[in-house]
N, C-alpha and C positions, 0 to 999 in steps of 0.2 A: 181800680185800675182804669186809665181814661188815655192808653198811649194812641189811641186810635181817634181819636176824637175830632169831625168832621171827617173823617175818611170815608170812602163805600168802598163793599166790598163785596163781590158776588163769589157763593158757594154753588157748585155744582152737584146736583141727588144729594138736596141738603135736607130731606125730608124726616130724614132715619140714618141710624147709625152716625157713624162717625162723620161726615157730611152733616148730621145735625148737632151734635157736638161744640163741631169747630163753627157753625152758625150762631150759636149761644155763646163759646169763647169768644166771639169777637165785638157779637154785640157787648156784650158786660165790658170788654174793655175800648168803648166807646165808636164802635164805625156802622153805619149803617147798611145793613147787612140784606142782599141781596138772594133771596133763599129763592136756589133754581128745582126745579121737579118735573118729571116724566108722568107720572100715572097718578101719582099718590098727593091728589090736590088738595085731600080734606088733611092730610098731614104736614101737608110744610101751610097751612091755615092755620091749624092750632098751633103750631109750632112762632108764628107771626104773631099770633095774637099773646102767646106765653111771652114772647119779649117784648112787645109793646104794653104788656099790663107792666113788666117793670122797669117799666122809662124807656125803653131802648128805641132803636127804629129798622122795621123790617120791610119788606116788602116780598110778596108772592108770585114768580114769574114763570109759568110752565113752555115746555120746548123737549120738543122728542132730539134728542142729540144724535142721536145713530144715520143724521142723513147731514149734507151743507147746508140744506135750507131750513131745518130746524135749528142750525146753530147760527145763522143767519140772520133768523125770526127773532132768536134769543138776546144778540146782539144788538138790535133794533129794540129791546126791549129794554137792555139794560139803558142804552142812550136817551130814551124817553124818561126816563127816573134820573139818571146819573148826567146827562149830558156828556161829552167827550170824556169825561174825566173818570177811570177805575182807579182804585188807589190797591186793592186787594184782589187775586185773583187766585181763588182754590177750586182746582180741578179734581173735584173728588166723584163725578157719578163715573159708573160701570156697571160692566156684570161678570157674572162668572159664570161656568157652566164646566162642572167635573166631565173626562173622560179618559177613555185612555187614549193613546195616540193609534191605536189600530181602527179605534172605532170613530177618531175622528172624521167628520163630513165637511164640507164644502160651506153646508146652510151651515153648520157650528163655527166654523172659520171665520166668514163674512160676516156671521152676527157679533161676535165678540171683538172683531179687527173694525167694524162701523161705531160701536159704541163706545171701545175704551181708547183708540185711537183717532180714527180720522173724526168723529164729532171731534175733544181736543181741539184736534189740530185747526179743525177748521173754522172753529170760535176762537183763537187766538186771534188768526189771518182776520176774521173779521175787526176784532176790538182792535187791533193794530191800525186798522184801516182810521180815516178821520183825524190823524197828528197837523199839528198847527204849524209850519216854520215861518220863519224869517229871512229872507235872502237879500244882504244889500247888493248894490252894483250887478240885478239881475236880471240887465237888458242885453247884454252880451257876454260870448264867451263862457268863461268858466260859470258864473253866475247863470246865466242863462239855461246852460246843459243844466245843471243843479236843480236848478226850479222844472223843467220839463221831466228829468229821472223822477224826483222827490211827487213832483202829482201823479207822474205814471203809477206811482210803487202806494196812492192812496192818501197822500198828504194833500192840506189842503196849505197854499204857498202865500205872504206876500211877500210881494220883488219892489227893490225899491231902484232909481234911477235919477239923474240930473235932471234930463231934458224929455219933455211930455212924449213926441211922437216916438222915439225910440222906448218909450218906457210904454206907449200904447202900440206897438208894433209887436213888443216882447208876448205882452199878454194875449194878445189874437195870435202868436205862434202855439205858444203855452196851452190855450185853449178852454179850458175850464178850472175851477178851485182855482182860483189864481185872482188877486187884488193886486195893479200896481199903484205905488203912491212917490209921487214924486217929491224927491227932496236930496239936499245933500247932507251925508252923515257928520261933513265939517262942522254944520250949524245943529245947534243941539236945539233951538228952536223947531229944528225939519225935525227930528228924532222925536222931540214929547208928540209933535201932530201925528208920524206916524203910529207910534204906541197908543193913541187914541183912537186910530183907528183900528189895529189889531185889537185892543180890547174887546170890540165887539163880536170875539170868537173866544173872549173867557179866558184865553191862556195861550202859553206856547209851550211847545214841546222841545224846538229846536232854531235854535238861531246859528246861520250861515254868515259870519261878517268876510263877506267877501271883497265887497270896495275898498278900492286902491287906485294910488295911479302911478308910474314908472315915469322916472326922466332921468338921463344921462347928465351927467356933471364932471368932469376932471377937479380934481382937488383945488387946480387954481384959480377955474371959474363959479365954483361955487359961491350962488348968491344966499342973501338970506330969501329973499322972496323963495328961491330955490330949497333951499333946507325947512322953511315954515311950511311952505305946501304939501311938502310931501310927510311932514310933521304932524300938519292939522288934519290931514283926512288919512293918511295909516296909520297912527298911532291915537293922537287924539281922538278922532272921527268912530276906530275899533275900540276903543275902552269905554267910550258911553252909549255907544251901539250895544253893548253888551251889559253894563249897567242899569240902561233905561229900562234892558228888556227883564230885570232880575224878578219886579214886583208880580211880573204877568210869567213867569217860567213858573214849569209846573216842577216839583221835587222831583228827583229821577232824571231832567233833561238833560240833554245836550247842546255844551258850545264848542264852536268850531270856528276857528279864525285862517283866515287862507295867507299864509305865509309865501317865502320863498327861499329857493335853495340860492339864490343870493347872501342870504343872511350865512352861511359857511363857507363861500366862496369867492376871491378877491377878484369879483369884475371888474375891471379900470372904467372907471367914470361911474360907477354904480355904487358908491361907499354911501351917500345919504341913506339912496334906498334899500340898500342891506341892510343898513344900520337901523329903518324903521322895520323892518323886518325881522329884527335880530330881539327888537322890544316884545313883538307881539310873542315869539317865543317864551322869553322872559314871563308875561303877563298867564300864559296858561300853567305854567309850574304853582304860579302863586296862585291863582283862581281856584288849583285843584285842591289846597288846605284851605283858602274862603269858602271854598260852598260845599267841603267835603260833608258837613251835615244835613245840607238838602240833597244829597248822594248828586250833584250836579257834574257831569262829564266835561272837561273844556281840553280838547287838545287843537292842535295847529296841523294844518298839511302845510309843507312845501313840495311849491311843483317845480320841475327843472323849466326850461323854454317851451310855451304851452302853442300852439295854432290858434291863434286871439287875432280880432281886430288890432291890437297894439302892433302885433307882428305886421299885419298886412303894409306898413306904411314905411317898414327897413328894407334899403337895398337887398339886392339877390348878395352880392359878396358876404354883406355884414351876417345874413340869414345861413349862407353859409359856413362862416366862420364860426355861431351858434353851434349846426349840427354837428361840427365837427369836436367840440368839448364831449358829446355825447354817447358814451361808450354802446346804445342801442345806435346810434346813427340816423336817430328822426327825430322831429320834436314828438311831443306829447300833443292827445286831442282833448280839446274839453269833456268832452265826453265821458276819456277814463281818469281826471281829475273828477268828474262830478259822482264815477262811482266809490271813489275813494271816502266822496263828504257821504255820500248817501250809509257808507258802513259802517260810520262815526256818528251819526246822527240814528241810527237805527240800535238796537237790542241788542243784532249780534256783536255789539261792539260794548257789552253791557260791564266788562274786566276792563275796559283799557278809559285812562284817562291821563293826563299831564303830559302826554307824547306828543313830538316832532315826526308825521307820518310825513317821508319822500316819495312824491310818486316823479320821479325826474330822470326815468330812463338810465339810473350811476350816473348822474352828472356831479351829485355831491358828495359821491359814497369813495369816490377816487381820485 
């Protein structure tokens, strides 16, 4: 059996018992298997050395788990072997300690609640930490809040953008873990450079296709330069943004394409751009049976009327007239559009894929 083959995988108190077990199951069905230990270091050794005599590959990694900074240590350990990438994560050390609950103490409590919990917990938060994204259009606005949540919460981001100073302005906001590269997502030229240069971080976990652009059109002035543009870079521009990035997505990831509640809502003069908005919909239904074998996530948010740069340049009436479709009675701020991607792009969202998430205040619910 070879179903694991290139994978790694760390076992936790994988020295003995059942911890060593599932060590040896995993090796024999082909992952390179990550044997973590507390005390018993001459045991998860012969344990390494028993699957390396038949073919396998192990490796011996010790960390007291009952504190953060041992799961910490651990974490830094496995990434010096493993690089970013877990593929396998069994949480099997603990302890136990019989008593009755009259006689339970304080030190029994806190020893048992450090060890089989907060270690856990606290090596998950670690390996969590270090995710790769991609965020187009992430010099401003929605893009922008996105890339600042996503490096706060431990991601490392690149944002990409048109024009140099605004894309070198975003990344001194942003401040650290953050590359921007400029290019536009219309030219698939700009997209392989970019993917050349994510490559040099091995992978992605998460891609943000957030670029877009909006322009008003009445049915009878609609040009074609009018319907191409907003063609080539929302529709066009988001389907090989998301293709280019397939070879470098890690199994397990996340795509997220940033819709709009336009696309179910008949705005007058807005029919192009609904209607490219109405595709990218489309595109995550079908993405979610393409990559359902790499377990890849791809849903769409739609936002209602966001507080963007875009907004700042429409009259007070027309801005108006906006708040007033909006049954909260405000627009939306990038902000809580950006925590919407950051829940889609993260684990706890690890059930939900092929969804049209609204975050639009009921603008498109009524």
């Amino acid at each position: 059996m070879t179903t694991l083959q290139n994978k790694t995988a760390l076992v936790t108190g994988a020295s003995r018992g059942i911890g060593r077990a599932t060590a040896v199951a995993l090796a024999e069905a082909g992952a390179h298997v990550l044997v973590h230990y507390g005390r018993s270091k001459q045991e998860a050794e012969y344990l390494v050395a028993e699957i390396q005599k038949k073919g396998g590959h192990a490796d011996a990694i010790p960390a007291d788990l009952a504190s953060p900074e041992g799961a910490a240590l651990l974490a830094k350990q496995v990434r010096a072997i493993a690089g970013d990438r877990l593929d396998v994560l069994v949480l099997n050390a603990g302890i136990s300690k019989a008593a009755r609950i009259a006689d339970y103490t304080a030190e029994i409590f806190d020893s048992l609640f450090a060890t089989n919990v907060r270690g856990p917990f606290f090596l998950v938060q670690q390996l969590l930490q270090g995710k790769v994204a991609v965020i187009t259009g992430g010099t401003t606005g929605i893009g922008l809040a996105a890339a600042k949540l996503f490096v706060k919460e431990g991601a490392y981001v690149f944002i990409t953008g048109r024009r140099q100073k605004e894309l070198d302005d975003a990344v001194k906001k942003i401040g650290s873990n953050v590359t921007g590269v400029q290019g536009d997502i219309a030219e698939l030229t700009d997209l392989d450079r970019l993917y050349e240069i994510v490559a040099t971080k091995g992978r992605i976990d998460v891609v943000f296709a957030n670029a877009g652009v909006a322009e008003f059109a009445p049915l009878g002035k609609i040009t074609e330069e009018h319907f191409d543009r907003l063609f080539d870079i929302n529709v066009k521009g988001t389907l090989f943004t998301v293709q280019k990035s397939l070879p470098l997505m890690n199994d397990g990831g996340s795509i997220i394409l940033n819709g709009s509640v336009a696309s179910v809502k008949g705005t007058p003069a807005f029919g192009v751009y609904g209607s490219t908005k109405a595709a990218l919909r489309s595109f995550v239904r079908t993405w979610t049976s393409d990559l359902k074998d790499r377990h890849i996530r791809s849903n769409v948010i739609s936002p209602g009327p966001t507080d963007t740069p875009v907004i700042d340049g429409q009259p007070a009436d027309a801005i108006a007239r906006i708040v007033s479709t909006i049954p909260m009675g405000r627009m939306g701020e990038p902000d809580e559009i950006a925590k919407a991607a950051l829940f889609l792009a993260s684990d706890d969202s690890s059930f939900v894929t092929g969804i049209e998430l609204f975050v639009d205040g009921g603008r498109g619910q009524v």
